[in-house]
N, C-alpha and C positions, 0 to 999 in steps of 0.2 A: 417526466419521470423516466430514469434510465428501467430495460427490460429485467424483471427478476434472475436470482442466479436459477431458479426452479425453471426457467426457459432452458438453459445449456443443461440441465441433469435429464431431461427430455429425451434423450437421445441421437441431438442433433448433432449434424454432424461436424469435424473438426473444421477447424477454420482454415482456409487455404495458405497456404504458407506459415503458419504458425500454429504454437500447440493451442491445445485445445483449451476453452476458458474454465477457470477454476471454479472448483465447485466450492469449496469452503473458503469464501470470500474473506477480505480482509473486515472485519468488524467496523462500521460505517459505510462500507462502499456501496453505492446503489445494489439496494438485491437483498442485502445481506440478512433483511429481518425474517427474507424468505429463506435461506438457506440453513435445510437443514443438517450438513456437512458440521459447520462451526458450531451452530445451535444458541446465538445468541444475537440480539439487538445492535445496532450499533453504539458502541461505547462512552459514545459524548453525550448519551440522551441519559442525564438525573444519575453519573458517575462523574468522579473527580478525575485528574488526568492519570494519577498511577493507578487510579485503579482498572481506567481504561488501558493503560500498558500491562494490566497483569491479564484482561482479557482477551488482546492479542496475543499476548505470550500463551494462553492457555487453547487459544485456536490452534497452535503452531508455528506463529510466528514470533524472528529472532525480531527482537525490539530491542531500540539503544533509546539514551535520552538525548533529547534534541535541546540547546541552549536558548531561554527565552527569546520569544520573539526572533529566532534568525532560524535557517535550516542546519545551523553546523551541531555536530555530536560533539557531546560534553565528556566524552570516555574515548578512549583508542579502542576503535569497535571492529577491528579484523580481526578478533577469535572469534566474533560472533559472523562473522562469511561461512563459515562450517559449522557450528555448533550454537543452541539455544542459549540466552542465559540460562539461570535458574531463578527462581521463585525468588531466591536470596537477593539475587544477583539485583534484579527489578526493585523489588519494597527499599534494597540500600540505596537504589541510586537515587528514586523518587523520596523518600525520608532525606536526603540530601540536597536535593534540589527538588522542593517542591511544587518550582514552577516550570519544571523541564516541560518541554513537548515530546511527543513520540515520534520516533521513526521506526520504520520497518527495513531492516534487510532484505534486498532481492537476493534472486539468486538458488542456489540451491538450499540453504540453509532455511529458507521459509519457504520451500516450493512456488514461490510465483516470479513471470516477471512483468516490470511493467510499461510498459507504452506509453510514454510523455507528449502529450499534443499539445504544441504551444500554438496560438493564432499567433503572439504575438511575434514569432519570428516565421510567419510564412503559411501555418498547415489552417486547416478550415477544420472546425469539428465535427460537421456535417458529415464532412468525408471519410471518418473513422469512428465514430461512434458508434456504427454497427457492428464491427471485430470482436465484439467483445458484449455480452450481457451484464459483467461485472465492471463498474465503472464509476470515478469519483472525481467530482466536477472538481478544479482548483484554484484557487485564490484567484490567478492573473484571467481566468475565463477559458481555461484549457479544458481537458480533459488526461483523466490515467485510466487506462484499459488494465486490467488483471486478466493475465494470462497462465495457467501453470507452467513452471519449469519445464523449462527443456536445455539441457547442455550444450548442444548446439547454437544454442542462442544465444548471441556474445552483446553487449554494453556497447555503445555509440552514440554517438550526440553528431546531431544533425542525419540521421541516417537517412530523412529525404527533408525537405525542408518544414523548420519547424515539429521533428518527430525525432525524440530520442526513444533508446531501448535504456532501459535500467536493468540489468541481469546479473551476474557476479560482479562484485566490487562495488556495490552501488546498493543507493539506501532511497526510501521515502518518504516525503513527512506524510504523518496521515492526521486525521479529526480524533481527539479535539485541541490538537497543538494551537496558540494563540501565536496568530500573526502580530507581524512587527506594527498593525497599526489597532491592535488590543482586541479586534474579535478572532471567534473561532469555527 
């Protein structure tokens, strides 16, 4: 079990070379039932999937729908790089696609961003899974570290092997979206 977010609200100190880890976790990320920043559960525990996108949206983060089973969004979602939907915006899209998944916008627009560790192209989890208290295991066996925003921190893939940034211009699927082979 990943360390609670209540460990980084401690007063520990920033991470070296990166900002500091977020304290209002994304809703399902290891931590988050501790954090009282967001103030809720993770959202795939006994909710349906919009209603887990309306409780992201109501932590603060900008959420798009994700097309069943794949990672691609279902909306042309660069107005949401800078600004939230709204409450509207979320029940029409899930009342239309009922079986969307969620993604979260990095970036400024949700304050976090996130550190993608893929084993399967190189990085070892061991070796970053401490950066971060906030953190959500992923399908392929990786790891995503949540980090808060910082502008200086720009989007890259491959930035050492097997470790991308996801920051502005960049989205993430989170729980309870249904992968392409029917679980979640």
């Amino acid at each position: 079990m990943r360390a609670s977010v209540g460990a980084a609200a401690g007063g520990g100190a920033a991470l070296p070379g990166l900002p500091e880890p977020v304290l209002g976790s994304p809703p399902g990320a290891a931590g988050a039932e501790a954090d009282g920043a967001a103030g809720m559960s993770a959202p795939g525990q006994g909710k349906g999937v919009g209603e887990a996108a309306l409780a992201y949206l109501e932590a603060g983060y900008a959420v798009i729908p994700i097309k069943a089973g794949t990672k691609k969004p279902r909306i042309k979602w660069t107005a949401f790089q800078t600004r939230l939907p709204t409450r509207a915006d979320v029940e029409g899209w899930w009342r239309r696609w009922p079986d969307a998944g969620v993604g979260i916008v990095t970036g400024r627009a949700s304050g976090i961003v996130v550190i993608d560790i893929d084993p399967r192209n190189g990085a070892s989890v061991a070796d970053y899974e401490h950066l971060s208290p906030v953190a959500a295991d992923t399908p392929s066996g990786g790891l995503h570290l949540y980090v808060r925003y910082a502008d200086w921190v720009k989007s890259g893939t491959g930035v050492l092997p097997g470790v991308d940034v996801q920051a502005d211009g960049k989205y993430v699927v989170v729980a309870p979206t249904q992968r392409p082979d029917g679980t979640r």
